[in-house]
C-alpha positions, -999 to 999 in steps of 0.1 A, spaced: 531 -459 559 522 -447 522 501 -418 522 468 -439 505 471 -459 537 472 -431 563 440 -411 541 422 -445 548 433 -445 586 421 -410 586 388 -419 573 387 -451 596 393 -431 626 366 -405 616 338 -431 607 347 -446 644 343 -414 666 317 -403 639 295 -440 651 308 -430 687 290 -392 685 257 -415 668 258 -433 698 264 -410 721 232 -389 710 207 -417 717 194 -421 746 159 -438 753 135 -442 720 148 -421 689 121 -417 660 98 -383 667 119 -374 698 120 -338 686 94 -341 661 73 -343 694 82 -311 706 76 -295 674 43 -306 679 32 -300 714 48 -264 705 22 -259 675 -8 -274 698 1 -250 725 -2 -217 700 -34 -239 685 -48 -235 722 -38 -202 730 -9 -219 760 25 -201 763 50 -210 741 77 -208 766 65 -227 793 87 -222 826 76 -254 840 94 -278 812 124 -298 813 152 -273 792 164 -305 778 130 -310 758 118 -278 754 108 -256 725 141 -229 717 136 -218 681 117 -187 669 80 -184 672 77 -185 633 88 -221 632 62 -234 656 32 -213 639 40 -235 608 35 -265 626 -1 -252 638 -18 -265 607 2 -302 609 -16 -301 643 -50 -306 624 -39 -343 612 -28 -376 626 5 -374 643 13 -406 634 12 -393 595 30 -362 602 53 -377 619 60 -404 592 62 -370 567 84 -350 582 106 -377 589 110 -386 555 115 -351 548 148 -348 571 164 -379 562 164 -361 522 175 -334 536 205 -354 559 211 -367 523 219 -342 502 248 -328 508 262 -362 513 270 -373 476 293 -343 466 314 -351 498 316 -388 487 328 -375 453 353 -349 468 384 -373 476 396 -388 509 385 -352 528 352 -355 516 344 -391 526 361 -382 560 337 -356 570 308 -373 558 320 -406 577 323 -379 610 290 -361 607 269 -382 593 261 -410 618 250 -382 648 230 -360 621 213 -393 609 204 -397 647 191 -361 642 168 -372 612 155 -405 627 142 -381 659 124 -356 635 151 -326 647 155 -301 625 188 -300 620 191 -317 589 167 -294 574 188 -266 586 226 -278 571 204 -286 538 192 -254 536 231 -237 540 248 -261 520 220 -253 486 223 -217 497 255 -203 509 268 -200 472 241 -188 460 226 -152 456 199 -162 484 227 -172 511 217 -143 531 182 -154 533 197 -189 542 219 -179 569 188 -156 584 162 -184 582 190 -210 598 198 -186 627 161 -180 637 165 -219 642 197 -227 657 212 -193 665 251 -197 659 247 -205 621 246 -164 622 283 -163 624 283 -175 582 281 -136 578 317 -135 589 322 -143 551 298 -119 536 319 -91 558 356 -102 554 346 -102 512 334 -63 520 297 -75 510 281 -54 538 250 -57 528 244 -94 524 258 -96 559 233 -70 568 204 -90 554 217 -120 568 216 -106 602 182 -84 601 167 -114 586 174 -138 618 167 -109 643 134 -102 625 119 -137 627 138 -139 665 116 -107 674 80 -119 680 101 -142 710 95 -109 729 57 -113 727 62 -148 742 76 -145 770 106 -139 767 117 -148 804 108 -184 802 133 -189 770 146 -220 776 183 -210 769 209 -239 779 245 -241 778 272 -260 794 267 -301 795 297 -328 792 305 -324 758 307 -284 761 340 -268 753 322 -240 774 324 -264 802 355 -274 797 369 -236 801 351 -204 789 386 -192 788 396 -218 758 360 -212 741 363 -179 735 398 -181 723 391 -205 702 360 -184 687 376 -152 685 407 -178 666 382 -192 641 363 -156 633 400 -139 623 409 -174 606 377 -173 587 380 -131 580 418 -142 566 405 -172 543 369 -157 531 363 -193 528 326 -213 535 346 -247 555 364 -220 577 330 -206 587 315 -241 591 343 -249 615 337 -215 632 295 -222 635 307 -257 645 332 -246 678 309 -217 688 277 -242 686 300 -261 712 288 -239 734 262 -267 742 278 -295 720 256 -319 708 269 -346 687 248 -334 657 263 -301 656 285 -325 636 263 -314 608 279 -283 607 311 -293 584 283 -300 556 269 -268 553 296 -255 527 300 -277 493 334 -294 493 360 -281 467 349 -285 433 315 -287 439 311 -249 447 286 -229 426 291 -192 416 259 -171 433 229 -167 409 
């Protein structure tokens, strides 16, 4: 087989398990799914109800930082139906970004946007966040504000925090340190929240976790010196990715967009 035709096999089988992961990841209606929560979570700060309920399914619940759901207080104050149209919109721009530099970046490129494309569409049809989140990594991790980046993507989805790995293997201490104390900063109110009722969930049938703690961790503690060896953005997206797996869900897919493909890189500034 010439080498053109096993790069298109590649791509072939990645744009089939990438539609498999899509698949996987609905289940019952799609659009506002998590927009929803988002919602009730600024209504409940709006009427002065916990945050944190204990008495809601961890599946739906509210598991970000308090910051993120005192933004949604003032959406609260409109039609849903609007806001939910909005924001929407505003994650299927973001799910698009990142995607044309990939197309452009060969037979790699097109492969990982055929694999984590589909699920993190899914992701923007429902209104998660997550789209937001790789948008805001892949625009920032080059740049000068990628410690503000990885901080504000960690108080949302807590394992993009392991990005610093870079910032420390290039001996940039203090961008790692800002990275950090910027994430633990807007995760600190939590406390005032009630902390107890955190809806914290791993495991499920997709989790490496569940699989064997055993091979998770190895393969973490694998990808962190891999990533401290290569000082490289895709090593650290793979390493976010695996430790994420923790609770897989087919979005974490996402993940592999968050650093720009080779020759799209931009020097910080």
């Amino acid at each position: 087989m010439t080498q053109a035709r096993w790069h298109r096999l590649i791509q072939a089988v990645a744009l089939g398990f990438g539609i498999g992961m899509a698949l996987i990841s609905i289940h019952g209606g799609i659009l506002w799914t998590d927009g929803q929560v988002y919602w009730a979570a600024g209504e409940r700060l709006a009427t002065g109800e916990p945050l944190y309920p204990a008495d809601v399914d961890p599946d739906s619940a509210y598991k970000y930082a308090p910051w993120f759901a005192w933004a949604w207080v003032p959406l609260t104050y409109l039609p849903e139906p609007l806001v939910a149209v909005g924001w929407t919109a505003g994650m299927l721009a973001a799910w698009a970004l990142p995607l044309p530099a990939f197309l452009r970046a060969g037979w790699t490129g097109r492969a990982v946007v055929f694999l984590a494309a589909p699920p993190l569409l899914v992701a923007a049809l429902g209104g998660n966040v997550q789209p937001a989140l790789v948008a805001i990594l892949y625009a920032g991790l080059d740049r000068r504000w990628g410690p503000a980046a990885i901080g504000l993507a960690a108080s949302l989805k807590i394992f993009p925090v392991l990005f610093v790995v870079v910032y420390a293997a290039r001996r940039e201490w203090l961008r790692a340190g800002i990275g950090i104390a910027l994430g633990a900063l807007l995760w600190l109110p939590t406390l005032a929240y009630g902390v107890e009722a955190y809806p914290g969930v791993i495991g499920g049938a997709l989790s490496l976790w569940t699989i064997s703690p055993i091979v998770y961790v190895v393969a973490v503690a694998f990808l962190v010196a891999w990533t401290w060896r290569r000082r490289g953005w895709p090593e650290a997206s793979l390493l976010v990715l695996i430790a994420a797996s923790a609770r897989f869900i087919p979005y974490h897919l996402g993940y592999m967009l968050c650093s720009r493909p080779p020759g799209e890189r931009e020097q910080p500034r």
